[in-house]
C-alpha positions in Angstrom: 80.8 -184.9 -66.2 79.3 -181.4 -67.0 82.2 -180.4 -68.9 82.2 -183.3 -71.1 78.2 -183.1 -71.8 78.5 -179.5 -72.5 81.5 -180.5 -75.1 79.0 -183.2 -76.3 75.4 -181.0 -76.5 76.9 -178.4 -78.2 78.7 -180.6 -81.2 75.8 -182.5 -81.8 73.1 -179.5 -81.6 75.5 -176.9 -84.0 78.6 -178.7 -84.9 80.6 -175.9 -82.8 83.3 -177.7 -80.7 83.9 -175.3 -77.3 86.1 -175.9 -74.2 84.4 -175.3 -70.5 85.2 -172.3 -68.9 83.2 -172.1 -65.9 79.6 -173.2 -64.3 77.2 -169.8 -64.4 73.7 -170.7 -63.0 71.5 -173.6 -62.0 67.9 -173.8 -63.0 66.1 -176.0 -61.2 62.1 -176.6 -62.5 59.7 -178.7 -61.2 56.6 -179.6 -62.7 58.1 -179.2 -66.1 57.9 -181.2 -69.5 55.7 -185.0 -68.5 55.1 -183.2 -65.3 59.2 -184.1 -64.3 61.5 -182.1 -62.4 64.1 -180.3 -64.9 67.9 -179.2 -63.6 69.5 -177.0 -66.0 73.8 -176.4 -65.9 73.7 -173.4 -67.5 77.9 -172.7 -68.4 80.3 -170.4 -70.1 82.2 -171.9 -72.9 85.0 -170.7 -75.7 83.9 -171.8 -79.0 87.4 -173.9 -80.9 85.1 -173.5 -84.0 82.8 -171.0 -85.2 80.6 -172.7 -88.4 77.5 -173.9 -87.8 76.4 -177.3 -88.6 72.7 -178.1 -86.8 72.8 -182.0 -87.1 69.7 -182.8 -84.8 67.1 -181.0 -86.4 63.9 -181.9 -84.6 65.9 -180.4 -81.7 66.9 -177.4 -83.2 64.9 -175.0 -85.7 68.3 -172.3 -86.3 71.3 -171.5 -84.4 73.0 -168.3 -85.6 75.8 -166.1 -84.1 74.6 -162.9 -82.6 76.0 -159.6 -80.8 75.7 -159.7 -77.2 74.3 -156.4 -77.0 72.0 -156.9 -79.9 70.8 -159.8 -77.9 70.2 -158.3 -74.6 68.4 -155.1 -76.4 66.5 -157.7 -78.4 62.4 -157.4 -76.8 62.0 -161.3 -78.0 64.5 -162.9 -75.6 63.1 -163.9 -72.6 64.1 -162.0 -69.2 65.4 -165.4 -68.1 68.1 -166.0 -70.7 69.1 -162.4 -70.6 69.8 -162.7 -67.1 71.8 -165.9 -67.8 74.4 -163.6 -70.1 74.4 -160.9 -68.0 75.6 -163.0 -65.2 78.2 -164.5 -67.7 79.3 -160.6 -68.2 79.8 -159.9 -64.6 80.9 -162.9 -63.1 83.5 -165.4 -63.8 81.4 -168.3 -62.6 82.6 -171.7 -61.0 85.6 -173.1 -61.9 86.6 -176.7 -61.8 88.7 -177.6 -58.5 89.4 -181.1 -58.2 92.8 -180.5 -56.1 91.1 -180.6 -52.8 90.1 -183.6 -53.3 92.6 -185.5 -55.5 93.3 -188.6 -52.9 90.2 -189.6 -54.4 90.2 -191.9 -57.2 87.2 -191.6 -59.0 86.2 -188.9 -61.9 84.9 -186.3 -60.4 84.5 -182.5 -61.1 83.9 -179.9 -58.3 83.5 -176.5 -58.6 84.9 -173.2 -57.0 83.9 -169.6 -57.4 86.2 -168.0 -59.6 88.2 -165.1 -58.1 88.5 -162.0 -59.3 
């Protein structure tokens, strides 16, 4: 499930716990690392904890709180991530829906646009 693997990545990358909120972009990349096809869920989330803990170091080097403006002003941020915020900014994503198809008993997690 995406929500539960986002849940999981981020506790064991920064020791933040977060609750989904919503599905923002796909990134699909193909040849990428070993010459394999990479799909990136890129979500919105609302951190339940904010102190850092980094607990898989060769994974990651420093994970800091920053200002979301600071961050999009910031000239070392690639275009893509920027563009990854700003879309979490201005739109409210996909939601999780599973109603429609609730006769179904199997897990499962479908997602909706967000209305406004």
């Amino acid at each position: 499930m995406i929500s539960t693997a986002l849940a999981r990545e981020v506790y064991e990358e920064t020791g933040v716990r977060v609750e989904f909120e919503s599905v923002i972009s796909l990134g699909h990349f193909y040849p990428h690392q070993f010459h394999k096809s990479n799909l990136y869920v890129l979500c919105l989330a609302k951190p339940l904890t904010y102190e850092i803990n980094i607990y898989d170091t060769d994974e990651v080097i420093d994970a800091k709180w920053v200002d979301v403006d600071e961050y999009l002003k910031d000239e070392n941020v690639l275009t893509y991530s920027k563009a990854i915020v700003s879309a979490a900014l201005r739109t409210k994503g996909f939601k999780i829906d599973n109603k429609s198809l609730s006769h179904i008993k199997k897990e499962m997690e479908l997602f909706f646009p967000l209305e406004n």
